[in-house]
C-alpha positions in Angstrom: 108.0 -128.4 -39.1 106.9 -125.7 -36.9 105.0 -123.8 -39.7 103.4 -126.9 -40.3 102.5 -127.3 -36.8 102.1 -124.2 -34.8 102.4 -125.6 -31.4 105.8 -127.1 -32.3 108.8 -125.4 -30.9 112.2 -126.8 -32.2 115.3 -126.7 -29.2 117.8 -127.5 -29.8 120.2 -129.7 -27.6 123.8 -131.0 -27.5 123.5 -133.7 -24.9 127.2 -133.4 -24.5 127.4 -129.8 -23.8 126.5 -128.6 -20.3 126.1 -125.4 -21.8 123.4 -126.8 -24.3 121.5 -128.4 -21.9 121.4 -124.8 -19.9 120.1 -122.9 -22.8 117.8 -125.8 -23.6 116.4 -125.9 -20.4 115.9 -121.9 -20.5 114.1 -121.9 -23.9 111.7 -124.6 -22.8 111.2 -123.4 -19.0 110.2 -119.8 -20.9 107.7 -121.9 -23.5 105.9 -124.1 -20.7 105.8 -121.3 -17.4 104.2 -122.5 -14.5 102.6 -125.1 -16.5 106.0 -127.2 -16.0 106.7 -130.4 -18.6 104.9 -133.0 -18.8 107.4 -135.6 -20.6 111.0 -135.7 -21.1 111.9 -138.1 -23.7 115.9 -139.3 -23.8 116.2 -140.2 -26.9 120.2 -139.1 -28.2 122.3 -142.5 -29.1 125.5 -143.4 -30.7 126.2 -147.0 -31.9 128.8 -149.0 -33.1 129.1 -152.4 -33.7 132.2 -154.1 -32.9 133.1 -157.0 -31.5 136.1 -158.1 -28.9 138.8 -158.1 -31.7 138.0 -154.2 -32.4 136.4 -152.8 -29.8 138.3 -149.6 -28.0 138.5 -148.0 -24.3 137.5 -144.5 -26.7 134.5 -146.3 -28.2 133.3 -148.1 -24.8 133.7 -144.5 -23.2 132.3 -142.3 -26.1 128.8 -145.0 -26.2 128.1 -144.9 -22.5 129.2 -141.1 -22.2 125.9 -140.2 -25.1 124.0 -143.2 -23.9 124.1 -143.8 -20.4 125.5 -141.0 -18.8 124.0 -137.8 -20.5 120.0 -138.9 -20.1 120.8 -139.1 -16.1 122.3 -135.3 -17.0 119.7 -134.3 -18.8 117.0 -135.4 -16.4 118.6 -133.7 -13.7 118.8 -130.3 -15.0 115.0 -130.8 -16.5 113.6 -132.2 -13.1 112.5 -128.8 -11.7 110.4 -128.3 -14.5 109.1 -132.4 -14.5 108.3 -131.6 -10.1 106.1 -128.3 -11.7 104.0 -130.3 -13.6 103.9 -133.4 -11.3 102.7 -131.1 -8.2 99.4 -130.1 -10.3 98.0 -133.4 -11.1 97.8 -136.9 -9.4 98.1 -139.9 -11.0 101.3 -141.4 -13.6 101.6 -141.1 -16.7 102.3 -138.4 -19.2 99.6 -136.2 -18.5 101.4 -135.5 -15.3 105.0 -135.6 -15.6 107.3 -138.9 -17.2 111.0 -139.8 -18.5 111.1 -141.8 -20.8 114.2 -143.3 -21.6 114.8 -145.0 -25.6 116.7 -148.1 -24.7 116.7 -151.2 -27.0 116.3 -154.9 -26.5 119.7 -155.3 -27.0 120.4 -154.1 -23.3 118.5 -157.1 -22.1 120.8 -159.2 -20.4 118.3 -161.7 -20.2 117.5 -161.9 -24.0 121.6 -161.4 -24.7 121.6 -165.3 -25.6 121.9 -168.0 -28.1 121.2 -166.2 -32.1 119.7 -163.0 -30.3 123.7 -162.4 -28.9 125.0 -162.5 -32.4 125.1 -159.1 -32.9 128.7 -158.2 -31.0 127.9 -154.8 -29.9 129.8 -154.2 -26.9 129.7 -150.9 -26.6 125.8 -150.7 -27.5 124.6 -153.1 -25.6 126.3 -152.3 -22.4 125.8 -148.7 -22.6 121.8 -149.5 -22.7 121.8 -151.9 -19.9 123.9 -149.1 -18.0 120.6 -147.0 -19.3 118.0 -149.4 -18.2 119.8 -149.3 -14.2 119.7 -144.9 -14.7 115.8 -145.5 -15.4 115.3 -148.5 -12.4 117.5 -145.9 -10.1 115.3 -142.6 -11.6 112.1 -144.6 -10.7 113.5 -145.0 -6.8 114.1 -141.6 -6.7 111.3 -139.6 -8.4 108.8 -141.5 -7.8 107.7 -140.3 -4.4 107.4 -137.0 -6.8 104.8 -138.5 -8.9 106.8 -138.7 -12.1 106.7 -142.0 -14.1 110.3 -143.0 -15.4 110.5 -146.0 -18.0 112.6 -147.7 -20.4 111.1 -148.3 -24.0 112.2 -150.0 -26.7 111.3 -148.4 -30.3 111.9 -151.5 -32.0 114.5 -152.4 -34.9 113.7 -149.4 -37.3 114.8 -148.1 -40.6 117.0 -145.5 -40.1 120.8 -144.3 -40.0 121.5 -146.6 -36.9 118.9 -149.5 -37.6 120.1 -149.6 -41.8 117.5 -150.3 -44.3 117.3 -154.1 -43.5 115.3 -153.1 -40.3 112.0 -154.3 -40.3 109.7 -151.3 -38.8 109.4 -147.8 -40.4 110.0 -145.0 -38.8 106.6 -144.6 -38.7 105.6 -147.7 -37.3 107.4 -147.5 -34.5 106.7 -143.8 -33.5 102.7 -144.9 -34.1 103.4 -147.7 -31.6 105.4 -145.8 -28.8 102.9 -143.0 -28.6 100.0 -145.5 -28.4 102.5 -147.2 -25.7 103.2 -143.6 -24.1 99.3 -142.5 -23.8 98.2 -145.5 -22.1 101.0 -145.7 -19.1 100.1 -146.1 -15.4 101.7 -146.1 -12.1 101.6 -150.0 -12.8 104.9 -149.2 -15.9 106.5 -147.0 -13.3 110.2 -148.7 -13.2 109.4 -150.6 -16.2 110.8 -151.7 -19.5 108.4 -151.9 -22.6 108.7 -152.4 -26.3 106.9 -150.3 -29.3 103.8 -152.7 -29.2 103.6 -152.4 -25.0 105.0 -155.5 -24.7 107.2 -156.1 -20.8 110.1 -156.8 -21.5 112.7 -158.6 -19.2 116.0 -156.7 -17.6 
């Protein structure tokens, strides 16, 4: 990928080892310099779809551990770099600095209702309405800095997680969030969007 695209630098990132993170954040501090980073997108998930008859303490604790607990992490130990970038523009959005956070309808607890709840995903579903509070509580916090946090939902999509009956290709979701990403405002600071930039509700 990187031969294909020059200006592509592959990290790589264990979001459950503090000493990844560390070296991550050391490779891409010495790639960006005083330049800082613009946009940090969480984007790590585990899934698994049981219901009250087989769901686990381990599984509960595994999904929020990947899911809720390392973006916050993660964020953290990339802030000083988000605060470089955010001090040399004005404005929101990702030309400045962002944190994004992939959540998923499914942490609505609003749309967790009628046929939309069918889908018994304790684990899942909790772990990304734990996510969507990290984002509301990032947005208190670092917005004062100028960095835009947000919650975004890629959709239900083709791949290892989504299984082929999803609707959306990879590539029609990832068309859709950067459209969605390129247009953002101080106005989706806090906020919770889909693919297509639709709100969605908490």
């Amino acid at each position: 990928l990187s031969k294909t695209y020059p200006g592509v630098h592959i990290v790589t990132l264990d979001v459950e080892s503090q000493q990844s993170i560390s070296s991550a954040l050391e490779e891409v501090q010495s790639i960006v310099g005083n330049n800082g980073l613009n946009c940090l997108i969480n984007n790590a998930a585990i899934g698994f779809s049981m219901d009250i008859n087989a769901i686990t303490p381990e599984a509960m604790m595994k999904t929020f551990q990947v899911n809720s607990v390392t973006p916050l992490f993660v964020t953290k130990a990339f802030l000083p770099l988000l605060q470089t970038a955010a001090a040399q523009s004005t404005g929101m959005g990702i030309h400045r600095a962002a944190v994004i956070n992939i959540s998923s309808i499914l942490g609505s607890i609003t749309c967790n209702w009628g046929e939309a709840a069918n889908l018994k995903s304790y684990a899942y579903r909790t772990s990304k309405a734990a996510l969507n509070m990290v984002t509301r509580c990032l947005a208190a916090d670092l917005g004062s800095d100028g960095i835009l946090c947000m919650s975004l939902h890629p959709g239900w999509v083709k791949t290892d997680m989504g299984g082929p009956q999803a609707p959306l290709t990879v590539e029609e979701s990832v068309s859709g969030m950067l459209s969605v990403l390129s247009h953002l405002t101080d106005k989706d600071h806090g906020g919770f969007k889909d693919y297509r930039g639709d709100n969605l509700p908490w």
